[in-house]
N, C-alpha and C positions, 0 to 999 in steps of 0.2 A: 354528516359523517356517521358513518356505522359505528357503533359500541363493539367492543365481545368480552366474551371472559371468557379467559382460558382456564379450564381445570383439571387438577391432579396432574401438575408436571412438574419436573424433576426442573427443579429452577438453578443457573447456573451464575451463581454469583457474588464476586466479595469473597474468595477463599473458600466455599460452604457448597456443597447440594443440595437442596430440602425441597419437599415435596409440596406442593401450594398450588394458589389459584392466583390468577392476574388480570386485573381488572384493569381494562383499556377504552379510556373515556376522552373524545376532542382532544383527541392526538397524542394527551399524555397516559403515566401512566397512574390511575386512580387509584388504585388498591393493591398491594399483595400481603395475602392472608391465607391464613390452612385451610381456609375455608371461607368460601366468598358464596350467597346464596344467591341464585341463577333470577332473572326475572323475564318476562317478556320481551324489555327493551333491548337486549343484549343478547347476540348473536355467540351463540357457546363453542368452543370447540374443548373434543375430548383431548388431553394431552399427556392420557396413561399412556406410560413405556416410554414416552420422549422427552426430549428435554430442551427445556428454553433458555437462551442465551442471549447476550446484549450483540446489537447488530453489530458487525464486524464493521471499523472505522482503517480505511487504507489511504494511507499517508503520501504514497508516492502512486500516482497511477500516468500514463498515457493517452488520453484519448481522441489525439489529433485533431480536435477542431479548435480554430478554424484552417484550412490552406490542405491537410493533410488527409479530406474524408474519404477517400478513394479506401485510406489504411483502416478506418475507423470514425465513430464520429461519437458525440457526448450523448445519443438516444442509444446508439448501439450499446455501447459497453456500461452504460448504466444498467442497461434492462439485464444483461448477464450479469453484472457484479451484484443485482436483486437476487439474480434467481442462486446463486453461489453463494448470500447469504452475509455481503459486504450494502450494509444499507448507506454508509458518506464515505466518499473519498475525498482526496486533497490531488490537484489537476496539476501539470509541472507545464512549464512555461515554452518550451521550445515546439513553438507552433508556428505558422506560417501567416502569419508577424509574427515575432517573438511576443510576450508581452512584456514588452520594454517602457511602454507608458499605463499612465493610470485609466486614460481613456481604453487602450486594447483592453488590457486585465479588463476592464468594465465593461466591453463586449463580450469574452468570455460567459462571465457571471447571464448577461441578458441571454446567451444561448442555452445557458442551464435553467434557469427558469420558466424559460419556453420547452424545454426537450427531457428534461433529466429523470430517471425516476429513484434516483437514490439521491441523496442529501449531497452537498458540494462544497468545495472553496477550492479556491486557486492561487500557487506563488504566484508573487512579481516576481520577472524576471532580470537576472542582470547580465550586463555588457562591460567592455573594458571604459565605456563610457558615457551610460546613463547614470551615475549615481546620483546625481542630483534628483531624478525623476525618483530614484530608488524607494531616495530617505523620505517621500514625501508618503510611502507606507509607512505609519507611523503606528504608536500604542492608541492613537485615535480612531484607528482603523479597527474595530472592535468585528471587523467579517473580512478579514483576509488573513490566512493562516500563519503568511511570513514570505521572505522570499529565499527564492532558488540563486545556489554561485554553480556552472559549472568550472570546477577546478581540473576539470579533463573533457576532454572532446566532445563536442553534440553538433548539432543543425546549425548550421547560419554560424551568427555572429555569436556564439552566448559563452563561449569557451571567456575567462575571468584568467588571465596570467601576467595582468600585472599589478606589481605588489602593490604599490599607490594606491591602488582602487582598493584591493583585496584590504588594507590598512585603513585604506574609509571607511569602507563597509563596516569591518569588525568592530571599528572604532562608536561610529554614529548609529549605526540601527541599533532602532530598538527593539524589531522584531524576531521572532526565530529567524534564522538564517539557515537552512537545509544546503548539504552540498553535497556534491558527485564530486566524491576526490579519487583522480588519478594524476600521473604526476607525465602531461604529455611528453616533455623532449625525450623520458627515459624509453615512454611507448616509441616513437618514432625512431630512438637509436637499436631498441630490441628488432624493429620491423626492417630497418635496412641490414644491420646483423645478418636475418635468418632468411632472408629473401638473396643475399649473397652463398648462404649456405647450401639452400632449397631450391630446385627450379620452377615448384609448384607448392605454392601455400593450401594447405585445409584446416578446416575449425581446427582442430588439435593443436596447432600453431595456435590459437586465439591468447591461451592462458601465458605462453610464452611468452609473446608478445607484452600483453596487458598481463604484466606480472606483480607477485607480491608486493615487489621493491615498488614499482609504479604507485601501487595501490597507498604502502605502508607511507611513503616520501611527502604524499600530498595531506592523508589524512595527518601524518605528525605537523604540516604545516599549517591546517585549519585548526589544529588544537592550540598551537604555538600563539596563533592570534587571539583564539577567542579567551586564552588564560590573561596577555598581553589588556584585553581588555573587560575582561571579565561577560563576557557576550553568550548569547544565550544559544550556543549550536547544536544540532544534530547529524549527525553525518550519517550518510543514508546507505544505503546496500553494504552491510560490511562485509566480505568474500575472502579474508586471509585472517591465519593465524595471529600471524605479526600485529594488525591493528590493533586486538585486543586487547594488548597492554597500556592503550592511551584510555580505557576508559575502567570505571568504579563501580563496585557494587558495595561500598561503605556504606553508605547514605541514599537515603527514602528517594524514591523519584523525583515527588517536586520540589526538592531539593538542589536536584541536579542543574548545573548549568550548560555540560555535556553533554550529548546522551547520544545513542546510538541504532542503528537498523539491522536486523537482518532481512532478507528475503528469502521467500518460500523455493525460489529455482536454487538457493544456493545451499538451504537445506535438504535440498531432495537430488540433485544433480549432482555427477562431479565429472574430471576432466575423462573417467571411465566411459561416460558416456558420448563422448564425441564420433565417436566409433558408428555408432548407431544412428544416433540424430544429427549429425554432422552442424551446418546452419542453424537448425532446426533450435541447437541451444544456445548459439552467440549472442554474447550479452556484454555488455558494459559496466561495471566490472565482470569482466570474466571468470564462468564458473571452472574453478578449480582444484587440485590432487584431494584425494579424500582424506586426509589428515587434514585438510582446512575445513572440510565439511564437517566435521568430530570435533574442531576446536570451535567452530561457531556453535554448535549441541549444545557444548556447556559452556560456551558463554550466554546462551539463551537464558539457560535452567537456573544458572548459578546470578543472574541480572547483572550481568557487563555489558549484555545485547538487551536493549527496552523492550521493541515492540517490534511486531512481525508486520512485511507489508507486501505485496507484489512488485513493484516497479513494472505494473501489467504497460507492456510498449508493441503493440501490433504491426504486422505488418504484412503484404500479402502476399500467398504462396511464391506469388511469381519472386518478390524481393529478396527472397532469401533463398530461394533455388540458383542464387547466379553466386559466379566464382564467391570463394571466400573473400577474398579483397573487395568485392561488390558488392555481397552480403548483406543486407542492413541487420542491424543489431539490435535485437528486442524478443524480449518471449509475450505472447496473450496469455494472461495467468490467473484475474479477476474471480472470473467465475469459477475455478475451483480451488481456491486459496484455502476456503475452511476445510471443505472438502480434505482436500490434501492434511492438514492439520488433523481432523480426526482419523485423519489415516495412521497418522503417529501416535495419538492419543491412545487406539485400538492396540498398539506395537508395544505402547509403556514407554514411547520417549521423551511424553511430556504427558501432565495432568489435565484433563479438560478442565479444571479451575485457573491454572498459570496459562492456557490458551484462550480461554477467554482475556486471563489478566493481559498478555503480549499483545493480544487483537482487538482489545475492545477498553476496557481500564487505561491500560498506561498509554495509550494512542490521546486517549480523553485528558490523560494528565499531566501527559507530555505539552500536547497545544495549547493545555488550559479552554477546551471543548468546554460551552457553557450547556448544561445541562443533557447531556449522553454520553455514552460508554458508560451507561450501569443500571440494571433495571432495581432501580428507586422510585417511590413514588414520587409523582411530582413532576418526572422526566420526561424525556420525548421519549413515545413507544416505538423503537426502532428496536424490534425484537427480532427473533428467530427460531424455530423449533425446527430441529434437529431429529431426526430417527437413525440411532447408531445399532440400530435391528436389520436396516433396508441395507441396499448395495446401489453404486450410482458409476453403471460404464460411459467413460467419456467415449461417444461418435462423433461421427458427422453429423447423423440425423441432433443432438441435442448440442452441439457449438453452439452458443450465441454471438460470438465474437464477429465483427463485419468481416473479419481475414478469414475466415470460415475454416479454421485450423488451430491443433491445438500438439503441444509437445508430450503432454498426455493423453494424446488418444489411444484408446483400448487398455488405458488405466482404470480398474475397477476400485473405487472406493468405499468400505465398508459401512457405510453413511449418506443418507439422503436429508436436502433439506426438503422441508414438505407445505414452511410458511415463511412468507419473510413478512414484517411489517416495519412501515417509511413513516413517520409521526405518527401513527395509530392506524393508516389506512393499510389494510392487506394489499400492496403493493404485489403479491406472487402466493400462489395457493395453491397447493394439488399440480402443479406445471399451468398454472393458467395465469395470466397478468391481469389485471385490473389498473389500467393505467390513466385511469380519470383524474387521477392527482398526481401531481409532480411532488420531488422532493423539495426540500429548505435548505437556504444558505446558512451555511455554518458561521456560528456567533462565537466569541472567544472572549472569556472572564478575564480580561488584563487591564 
C-alpha cells in the first residue's frame, strides 16, 4: 500500500481548524503534527488553501442490490458516494429479498466486499414476522450496524404495524433500531380524501398526503416504545416541525438513547419546489412547507437533529416520469451530500466544524463506529480534502449515479472534492478512481 503525507492543510476536526500535516501509513492514520518531515517513502501531497476532513459516514443510503440493479447497484453508488466524499455508508434492508434472514443480510455483506469502494454495513431487516430471525442480530454482532422497522410504507413485506412485533422488538433487541416512521392508515385516509377532491394528483399533493400528522403520529409512537423500554433508537429522515419536540439536546450524544436524522433533500428542498421538479422530489417522508425546512436549521444547529444523512434511494428516469400515483419515491443524493453542505457552510448556515461534527463525529458516535469519524491517530484513513476556492457544476457528463440523473443538476457548488481516501488507499484523486482496493466492513465498539 502506498504511504503519503499530506502537508500544510487546514485540518478539520474536534471543534478546531489548524494547519498541519497527515501522515498516512497501512491504512491508518500515523501522525498529525505541524510539521511532519517528508521522506522518500511517502507519496506527498500539497494541501495549501485546502482543507481536510474526516470522510463523511451516511447512515441511511439505498443501493438496491440485490433484485433492484436495473435502479442502481453496490459498485455504482459507492464509487459516487467516493467521489462526493461519503467514504462508509450503512445499506437499508428493502431489497429484492428483503434481508429478513441472517443468511440474505450475509450475502449483502459478500457483495460488498467483492464491489464496494467505500466502507459498508447493512441493517437487518424486519417483518410483521421474522423476529425471531431478528433478535438473533444481537451485541454479538460486533459488524452489523442494527436493524431497520419500517413503521410506514416501503417494498414488499417490510412495512412493521403490528404492535406485538413492534413491543418485541423494542423490548428484546439489543441493537440500534432505525426507523422510517410514518403513520400508514392516516397516509391512506389523506390519499382517498384528496383523490375524491382532485381528478388528477401531482407531487404537490405528495406532502399532503404524507403529512406532518403522519409523520408526528408514528415518530411519537417509536418514542413511546423505546422510553417503555429503554431501547436504543434513532429515527431517521426527520421532515416536520412537530417531531422535534420528542427529542433533546440536554445531554452529550453518547448519552443519548434517542437520537435523531435529518436529510440533506429536506434541508435544501421544500414543498416550493414541486412546482419545478415535480417527481423529481418525491420522497418518503415528504419534503415539506418551508417553515419545516427552518425548524429542521435549528434543530440541526442547536443538536435536537444528530447527524446529517442522504436516505440516497435511486431510481430510473423512466420511474419517476410516470403519473404521480406511479412515481416511485426516492432522490439520488450520495454524491453530493458534502457538496451541498459546504454549499451552506459558504452561506453561514452552519460551521464547517459542526459539519463535519453532523457527518462524520456523531454518525461515529451515534453507532459506536470502532475507530472512524475522526481524523486521530491511530484511525482508519478515511479522509478527504476539500477546495472551498474550486466550483463543482452537477451534469450529466459528471452523475455517477446508475439512474444517470440527479435533482440537482445544473446546481453549482462553491466547493470541489479533489481527494477522498477508503483505509489509507486514494480511492479518488484529481476525478480519477483507483479502485484496486475495496473498502471495509464496518466494526462497532459494543
Amino acid at each position: 500500500m502506498q504511504n503519503y503525507l499530506i502537508k500544510n492543510i487546514s485540518i478539520v476536526n474536534e471543534g478546531s481548524i489548524n494547519v498541519g500535516d497527515v501522515l498516512i501509513k497501512n491504512s491508518r492514520i500515523e501522525k498529525v503534527s505541524a510539521n511532519i518531515q517528508p521522506t522518500n517513502l511517502l507519496e506527498e501531497i500539497n494541501g495549501e488553501g485546502k482543507f481536510l476532513l474526516p470522510g463523511a459516514i451516511d447512515d441511511q443510503v439505498h443501493f438496491r442490490e440485490p433484485g433492484l440493479t436495473h435502479k442502481a447497484t453496490i459498485y455504482s453508488e459507492s464509487k459516487a458516494a467516493v467521489a462526493g466524499g461519503v467514504t462508509s455508508f450503512m445499506e437499508m434492508p428493502n431489497t429484492i429479498p428483503p434481508a429478513f434472514t441472517q443468511e440474505l443480510l450475509e450475502d449483502k455483506y459478500a457483495i460488498a466486499a467483492a464491489t464496494s469502494l467505500a466502507n459498508y454495513s447493512f441493517f437487518m431487516g424486519t417483518s410483521n414476522t421474522n423476529t425471531e430471525e431478528v433478535l438473533k442480530t444481537n451485541n454479538k454482532k460486533k459488524d452489523v450496524c442494527g436493524i431497520k422497522i419500517f413503521m410506514g410504507s416501503s417494498t414488499g413485506n417490510l412495512l412493521v404495524d403490528n404492535f406485538l412485533t413492534l413491543d418485541r422488538l423494542f423490548r428484546d433487541c439489543e441493537l440500534l433500531i432505525a426507523t422510517h416512521c410514518e403513520e400508514e392508515r392516516r397516509i391512506k385516509s389523506n390519499l382517498d380524501r384528496i383523490k375524491k377532491e382532485k381528478s388528477e394528483l401531482t407531487a404537490a399533493d405528495h406532502p399532503l398526503i404524507r403529512d406532518d400528522e403522519a409523520c408526528f403520529e408514528s415518530s411519537l409512537t417509536a418514542v413511546q416504545f423505546a422510553k417503555r423500554y429503554n431501547s436504543r433508537l434513532h429515527i431517521l429522515h426527520i421532515s416536520t416541525e412537530r417531531e422535534l419536540q420528542l427529542f433533546s439536546n440536554l445531554m452529550p450524544l453518547k448519552d443519548k438513547r434517542i437520537t435523531a436524522e435529518a436529510c440533506v433533500h429536506h434541508l435544501h428542498f421544500t414543498s416550493d419546489d414541486y412546482g419545478r421538479l415535480g417527481n423529481l422530489i418525491k420522497c418518503n417522508p415528504a419534503i415539506k412547507s418551508p417553515d419545516n425546512k427552518e425548524a429542521l436549521w435549528n434543530a440541526l444547529t442547536s443538536d435536537r437533529l444528530d447527524v446529517i444523512a442522504t436516505d440516497h434511494a435511486p431510481h430510473t428516469w423512466v420511474e419517476k416520469n410516470e403519473p404521480y400515483e406511479k412515481a416511485h419515491a426516492g432522490l439520488p443524493l450520495v454524491q453530493h451530500s458534502v457538496l451541498l453542505m459546504l454549499h451552506y457552510v459558504k452561506q453561514g448556515r452552519i460551521s464547517l466544524q459542526d459539519m463535519v461534527r453532523k457527518m462524520s463525529h456523531n454518525v461515529a458516535t451515534c453507532f459506536q463506529i470502532e475507530n472512524r469519524g475522526f481524523i486521530r491517530e491511530g484511525y482508519f484513513a478515511d479522509l478527504v480534502i476539500a477546495d472551498l476556492d474550486d466550483s463543482t457544476t452537477v451534469t450529466k457528463n459528471n452523475i455517477l449515479y446508475k439512474c444517470g440523473w440527479s435533482p440537482l443538476e445544473g446546481f453549482t457548488f462553491p466547493a470541489s472534492i479533489t481527494h477522498t481516501f477508503v483505509n489509507g488507499h486514494l480511492a479518488y484523486g484529481k476525478r480519477h478512481f483507483n479502485e484496486s482496493q475495496k473498502g471495509s466492513r464496518l466494526r462497532f465498539d459494543r
